[in-house]
C-alpha atoms as one frame of an Amber mdcrd trajectory, in Angstrom:
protein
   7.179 -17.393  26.344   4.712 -15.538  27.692   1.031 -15.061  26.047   0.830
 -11.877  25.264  -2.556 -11.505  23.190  -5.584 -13.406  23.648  -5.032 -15.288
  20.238  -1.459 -15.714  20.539   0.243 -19.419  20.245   3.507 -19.026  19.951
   5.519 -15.630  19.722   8.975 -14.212  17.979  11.785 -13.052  19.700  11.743
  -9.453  17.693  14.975  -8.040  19.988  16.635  -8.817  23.235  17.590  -5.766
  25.178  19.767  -7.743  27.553  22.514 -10.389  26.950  23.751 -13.451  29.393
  25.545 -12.015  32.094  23.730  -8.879  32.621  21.707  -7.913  35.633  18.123
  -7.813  35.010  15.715  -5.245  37.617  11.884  -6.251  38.041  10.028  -4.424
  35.498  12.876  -3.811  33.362  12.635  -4.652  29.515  14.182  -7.658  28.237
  12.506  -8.371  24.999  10.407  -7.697  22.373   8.359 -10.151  21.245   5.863
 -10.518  17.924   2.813 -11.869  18.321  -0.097 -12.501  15.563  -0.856  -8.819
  16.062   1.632  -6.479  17.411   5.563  -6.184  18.762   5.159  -5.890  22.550
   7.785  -5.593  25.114   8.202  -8.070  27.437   9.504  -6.631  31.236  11.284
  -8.981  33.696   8.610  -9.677  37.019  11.986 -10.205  38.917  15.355  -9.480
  39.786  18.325 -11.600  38.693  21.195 -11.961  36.551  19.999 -13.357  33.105
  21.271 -16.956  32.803  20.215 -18.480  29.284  18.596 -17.206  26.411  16.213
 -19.747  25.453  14.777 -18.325  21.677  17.239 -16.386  19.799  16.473 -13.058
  17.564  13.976 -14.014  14.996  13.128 -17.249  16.019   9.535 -18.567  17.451
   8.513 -20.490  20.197   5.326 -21.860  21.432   3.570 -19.645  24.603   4.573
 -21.359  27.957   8.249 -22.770  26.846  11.401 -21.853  27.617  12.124 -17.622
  26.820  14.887 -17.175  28.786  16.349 -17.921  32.981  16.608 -15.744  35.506
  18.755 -16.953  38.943  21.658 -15.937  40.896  25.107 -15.534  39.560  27.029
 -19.003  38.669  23.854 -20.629  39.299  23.782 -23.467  37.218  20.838 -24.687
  34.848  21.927 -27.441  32.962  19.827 -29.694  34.704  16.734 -27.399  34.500
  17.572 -27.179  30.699  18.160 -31.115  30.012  14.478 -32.029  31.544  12.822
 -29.598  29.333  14.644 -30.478  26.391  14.328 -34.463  27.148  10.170 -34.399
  25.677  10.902 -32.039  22.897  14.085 -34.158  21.801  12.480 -37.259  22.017
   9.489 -35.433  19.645  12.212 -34.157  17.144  13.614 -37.818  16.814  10.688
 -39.173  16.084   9.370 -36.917  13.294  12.793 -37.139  12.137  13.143 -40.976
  11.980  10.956 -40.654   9.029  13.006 -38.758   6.728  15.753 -41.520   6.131
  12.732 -43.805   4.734  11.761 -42.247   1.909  15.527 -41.156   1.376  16.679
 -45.255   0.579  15.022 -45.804  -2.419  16.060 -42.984  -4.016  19.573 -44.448
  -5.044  17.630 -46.626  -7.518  15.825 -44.095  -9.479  18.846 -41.545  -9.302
  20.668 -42.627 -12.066  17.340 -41.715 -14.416  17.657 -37.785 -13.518  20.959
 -37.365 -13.650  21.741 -35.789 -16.696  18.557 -33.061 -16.081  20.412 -32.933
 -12.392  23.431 -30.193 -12.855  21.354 -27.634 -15.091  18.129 -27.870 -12.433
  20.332 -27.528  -9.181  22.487 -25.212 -10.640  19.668 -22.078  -9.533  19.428
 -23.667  -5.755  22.664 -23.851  -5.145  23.311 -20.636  -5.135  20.691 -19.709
  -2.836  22.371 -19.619   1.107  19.603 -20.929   3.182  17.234 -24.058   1.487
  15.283 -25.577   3.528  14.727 -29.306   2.502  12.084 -28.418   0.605  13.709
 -25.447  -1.546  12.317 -22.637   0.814  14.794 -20.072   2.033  14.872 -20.208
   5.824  14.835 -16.555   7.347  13.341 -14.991  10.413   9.735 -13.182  10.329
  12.128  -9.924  11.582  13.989 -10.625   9.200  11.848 -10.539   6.133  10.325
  -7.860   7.272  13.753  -5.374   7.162  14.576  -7.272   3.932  10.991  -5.974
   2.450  11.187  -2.636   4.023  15.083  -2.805   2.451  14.365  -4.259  -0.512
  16.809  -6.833  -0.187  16.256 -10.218  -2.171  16.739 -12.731   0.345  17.952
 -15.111  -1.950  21.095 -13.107  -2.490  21.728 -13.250   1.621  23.792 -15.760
   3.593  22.409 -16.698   6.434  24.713 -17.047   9.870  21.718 -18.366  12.211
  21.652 -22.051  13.020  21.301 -24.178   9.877  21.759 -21.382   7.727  18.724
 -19.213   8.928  18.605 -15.592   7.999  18.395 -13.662  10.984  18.245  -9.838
  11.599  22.436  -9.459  11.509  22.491 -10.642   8.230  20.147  -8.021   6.841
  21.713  -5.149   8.627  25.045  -5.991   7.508  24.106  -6.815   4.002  25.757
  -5.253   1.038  24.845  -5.442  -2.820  28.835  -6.215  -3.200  27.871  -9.793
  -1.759  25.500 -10.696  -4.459  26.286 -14.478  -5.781  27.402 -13.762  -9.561
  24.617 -16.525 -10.029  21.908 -14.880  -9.233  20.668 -13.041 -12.214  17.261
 -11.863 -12.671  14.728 -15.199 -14.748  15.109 -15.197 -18.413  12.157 -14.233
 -20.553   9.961 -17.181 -20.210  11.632 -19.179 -17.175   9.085 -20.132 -15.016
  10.218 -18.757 -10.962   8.095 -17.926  -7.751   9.020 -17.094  -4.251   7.520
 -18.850  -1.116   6.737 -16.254   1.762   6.640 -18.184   5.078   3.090 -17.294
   7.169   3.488 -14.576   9.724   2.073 -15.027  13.017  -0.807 -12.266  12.231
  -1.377 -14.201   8.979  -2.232 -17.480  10.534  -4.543 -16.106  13.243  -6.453
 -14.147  10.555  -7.209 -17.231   8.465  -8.136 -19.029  11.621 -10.585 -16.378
  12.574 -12.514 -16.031   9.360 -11.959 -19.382   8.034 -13.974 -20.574  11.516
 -16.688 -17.456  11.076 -17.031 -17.958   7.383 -18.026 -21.421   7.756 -19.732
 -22.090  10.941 -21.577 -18.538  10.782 -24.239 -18.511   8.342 -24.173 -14.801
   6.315 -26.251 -12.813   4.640 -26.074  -9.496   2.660 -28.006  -6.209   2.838
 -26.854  -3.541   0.575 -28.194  -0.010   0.584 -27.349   3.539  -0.899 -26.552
   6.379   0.475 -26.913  10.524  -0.726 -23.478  11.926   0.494 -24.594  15.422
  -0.422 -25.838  16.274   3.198 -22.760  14.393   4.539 -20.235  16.496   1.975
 -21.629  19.418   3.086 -21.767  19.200   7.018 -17.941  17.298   6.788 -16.695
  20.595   4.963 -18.495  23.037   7.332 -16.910  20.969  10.541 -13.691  21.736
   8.564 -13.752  24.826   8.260 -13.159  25.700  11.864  -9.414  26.053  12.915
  -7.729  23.157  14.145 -10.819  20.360  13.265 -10.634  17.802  10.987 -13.266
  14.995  10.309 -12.836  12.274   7.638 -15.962  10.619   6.160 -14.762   7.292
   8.024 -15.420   9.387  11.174 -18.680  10.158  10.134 -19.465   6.605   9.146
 -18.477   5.357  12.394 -20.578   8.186  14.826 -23.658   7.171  12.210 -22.773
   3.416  13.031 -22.579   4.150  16.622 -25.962   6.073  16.759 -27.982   3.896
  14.629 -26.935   0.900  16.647 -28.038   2.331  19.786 -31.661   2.042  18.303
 -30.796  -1.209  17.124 -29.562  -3.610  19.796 -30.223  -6.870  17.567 -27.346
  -5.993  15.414 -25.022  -4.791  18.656 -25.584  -8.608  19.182 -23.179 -11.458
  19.447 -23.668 -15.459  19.468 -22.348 -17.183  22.618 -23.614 -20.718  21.559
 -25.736 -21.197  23.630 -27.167 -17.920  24.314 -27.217 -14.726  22.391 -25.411
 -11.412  24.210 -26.729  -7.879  23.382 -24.702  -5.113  24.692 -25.632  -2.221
  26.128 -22.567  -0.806  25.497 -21.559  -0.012  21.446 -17.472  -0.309  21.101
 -17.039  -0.168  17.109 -14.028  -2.076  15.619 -12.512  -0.252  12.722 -10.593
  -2.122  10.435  -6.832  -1.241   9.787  -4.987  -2.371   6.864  -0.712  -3.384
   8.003   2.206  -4.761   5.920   0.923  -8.524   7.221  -2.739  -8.331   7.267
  -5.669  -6.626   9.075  -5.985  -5.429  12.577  -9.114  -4.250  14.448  -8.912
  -1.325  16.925 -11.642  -0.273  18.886 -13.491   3.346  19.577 -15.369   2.533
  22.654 -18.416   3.990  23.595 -18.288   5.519  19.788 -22.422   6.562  20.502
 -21.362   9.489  22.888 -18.180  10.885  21.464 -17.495  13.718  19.299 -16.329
  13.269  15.870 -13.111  14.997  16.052 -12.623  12.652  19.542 -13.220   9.545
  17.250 -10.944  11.540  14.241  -8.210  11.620  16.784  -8.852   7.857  18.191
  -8.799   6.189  14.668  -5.299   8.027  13.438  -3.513   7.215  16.792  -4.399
   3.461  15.942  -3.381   3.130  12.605   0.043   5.311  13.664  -0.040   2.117
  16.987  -0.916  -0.886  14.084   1.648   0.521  11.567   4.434   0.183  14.039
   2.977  -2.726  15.675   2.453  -1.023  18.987  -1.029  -1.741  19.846  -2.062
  -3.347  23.144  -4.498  -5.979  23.523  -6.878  -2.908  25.351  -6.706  -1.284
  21.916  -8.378  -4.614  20.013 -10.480  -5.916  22.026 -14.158  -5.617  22.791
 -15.575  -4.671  19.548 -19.512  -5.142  19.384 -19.440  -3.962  15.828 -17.155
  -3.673  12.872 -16.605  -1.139   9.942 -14.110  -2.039   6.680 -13.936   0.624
   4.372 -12.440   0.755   1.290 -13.643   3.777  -0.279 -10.807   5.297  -0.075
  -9.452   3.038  -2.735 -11.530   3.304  -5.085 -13.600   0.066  -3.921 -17.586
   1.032  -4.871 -18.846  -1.896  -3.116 -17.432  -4.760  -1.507 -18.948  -7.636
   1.500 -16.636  -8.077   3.829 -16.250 -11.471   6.731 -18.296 -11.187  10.141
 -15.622 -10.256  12.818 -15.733 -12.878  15.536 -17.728 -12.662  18.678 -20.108
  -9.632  15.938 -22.609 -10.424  14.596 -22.534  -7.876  11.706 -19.844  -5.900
   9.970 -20.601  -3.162   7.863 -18.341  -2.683   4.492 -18.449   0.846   2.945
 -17.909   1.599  -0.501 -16.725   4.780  -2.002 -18.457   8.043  -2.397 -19.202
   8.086  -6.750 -20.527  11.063  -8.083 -23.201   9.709 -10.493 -26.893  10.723
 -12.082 -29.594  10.469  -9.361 -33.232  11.648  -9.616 -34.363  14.335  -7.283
 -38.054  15.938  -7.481 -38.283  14.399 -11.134 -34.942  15.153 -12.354 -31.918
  13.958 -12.937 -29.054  15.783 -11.086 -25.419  15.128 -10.516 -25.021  13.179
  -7.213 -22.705  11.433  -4.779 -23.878   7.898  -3.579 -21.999   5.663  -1.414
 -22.727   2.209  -0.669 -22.366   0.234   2.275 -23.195  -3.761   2.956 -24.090
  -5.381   6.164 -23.169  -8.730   6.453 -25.270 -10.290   9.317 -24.791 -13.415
  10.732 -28.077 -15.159  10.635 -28.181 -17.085  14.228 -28.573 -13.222  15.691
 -30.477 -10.776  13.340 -32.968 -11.599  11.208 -33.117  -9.572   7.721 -35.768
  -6.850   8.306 -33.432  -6.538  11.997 -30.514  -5.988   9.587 -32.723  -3.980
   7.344 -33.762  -1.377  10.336 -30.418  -0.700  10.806 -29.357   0.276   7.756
 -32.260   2.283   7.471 -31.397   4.251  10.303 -27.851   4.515   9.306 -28.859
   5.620   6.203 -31.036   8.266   7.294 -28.378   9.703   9.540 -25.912   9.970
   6.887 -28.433  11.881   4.391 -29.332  14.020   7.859 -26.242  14.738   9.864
 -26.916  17.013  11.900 -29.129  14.332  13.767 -26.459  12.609  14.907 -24.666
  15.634  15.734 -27.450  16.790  18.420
């Protein structure tokens, strides 16, 4: 299993584009395989005929074991096979020796239950694939073309090993093989469904779990007068063929104003502190399993309908779980927005190795006072969260300022 992004522990066999027997080319696909933040495809780095698949279609494995062998025809593996399965055997036997512990007693106490038993297993046993612990057992691929199906997985059987759900069985599902059992919860039956972690899931706990609590953040919060920033966006539009969002425009101001600020295009190394020269801006991207980050590098010096065009190609990429580890990597700086729904103001979680992230609000049109009056206006607000062991707050503060003043005056950051 090869490791495919820098976070990655263990990957998914998504799809295998050859089957035992075949001929496999250098370079030529063989899998796909789903990491914590994107399908890739995995090519062959040699020629061979394609021995033994190691992890089937929707199951994981941990980076570095077994994915497959590649060797001549006839060539047999069975010996290759039985010394990498002789450690992980020997694991699964102990944390399986266990189980039958807790299982003895439980003749004694049985008899207690037992009439409450037939009405409360009744439910479970018409689900195809409990785990021990109730769960339904099912591939990440394959909850993911049950969702996009809307398919209750309950109502599957599953044909993988132990009962797993795997990709087949969503494909060649049919409403006709619904259990008669499984009716929808009766008014006031309590129910709930347990979702099993994606890969991308884990990895983004991980990450903010570890900068939430060992990076110590603080807030800034400042206001901004969109009217300048309405007006220039719908003169840019104007012209045939260019389109600029206000995220585009947030992200060129961003760029700019850290230029002049290299304490905030900082990052915390431990035991030194890195400021780049460079400003690569990280613009959050909301998927079906979380959050990704693609980057627009060198965001200072490009146009904004360059950066319009960047930003759409990666949220098309992170949709379909196409990006590349180039696309994510190498932020200095990040941007979550949320104005676009509906969210006035919001602090988001430093993205590790930042040391700031900026979270934009809205654009509300609300009273503001201009030359002594109140006038309709449009404010949006944005929050820097800093972490502390970097910038300082009047650092944080300077920044803003900047970006602030940029945003009421675009057409400095346009020259």
């Amino acid at each position: 299993m090869p490791k495919l992004s820098d976070t990655m522990t263990e990957g998914v066999v998504a799809e295998w584009h050859k089957k035992v027997g075949d001929s496999v080319e250098s370079g030529e696909l063989l899998a796909e395989i789903e990491t914590d933040k994107a399908t890739m495809e995995f090519e062959s780095f040699q020629d061979g005929v394609l021995l033994h698949i190691g992890v089937e279609v929707g199951q994981s494995a941990p980076v570095d074991s077994i994915l497959c062998i590649l060797g001549e025809k006839g060539e047999d593996v069975s010996a290759l096979l039985a010394s990498d399965d002789a450690a992980p055997a020997a694991e699964e036997k102990k944390e399986e020796a266990p189980a039958p512990a807790p299982a003895a007693p439980s003749p004694a106490p049985a008899p207690a239950p037992a009439p409450v038993a037939p009405a409360a297993t009744a439910p479970v046993a018409a689900m195809p694939a409990p785990s021990s612990n109730g769960r339904i057992k099912a591939s990440p691929l394959a909850k993911r073309l049950a969702s996009e199906k809307g398919i209750d997985l309950s109502m599957v059987a599953g044909t993988g090993d132990g009962g797993r759900i795997v990709k087949r069985d969503i494909e060649t599902f049919t409403p006709s093989a619904r259990p008669a059992a499984a009716s929808a919860p009766a008014f006031g039956q309590e129910s709930y469904t347990d979702v099993a972690v994606s890969q991308m899931r884990k990895t983004i706990a991980r990450r903010l779990a570890e900068s939430k609590f060992t990076a110590p953040h603080f807030y800034l919060t400042v206001s901004i007068d969109m009217d300048e920033a309405i007006a220039a966006r719908k003169a840019i539009n104007a012209q045939d063929d260019v389109k600029v969002s206000f995220n585009d425009l947030v992200i060129k101001a961003a760029a700019v104003a850290l230029r002049k600020h290299p304490a905030v295009n900082a990052a915390w190394m431990e035991d030194r502190i890195r400021y780049n020269d460079h400003v690569h801006v990280g613009v959050a991207v909301a998927v079906e399993d979380g959050l990704l980050v693609p980057v627009v590098r060198f965001a200072d010096g490009k146009a904004l309908t360059t950066i319009n065009a960047e930003v759409k190609e990666f949220a098309g990429k992170a949709r379909d779980k196409k990006l590349q580890p180039s696309d994510w990597e190498g932020n200095t700086f990040t941007i979550s927005n949320l104005g676009m729904f509906g969210i006035e103001e919001f602090t988001a979680i430093i993205n590790p190795p930042d040391s700031c992230i900026l979270a934009v609000g809205g654009i509300s049109q609300v009273p503001v006072v201009k030359d002594g009056q109140i006038v309709p206006g449009n404010v949006m607000k944005v929050t820097l969260s800093c972490d502390h062991r970097v910038v300082d707050g009047a650092s944080g503060a300077a920044f803003l300022q900047t970006f602030k003043n940029l945003l009421e005056n675009p057409v400095r950051m346009l020259t």
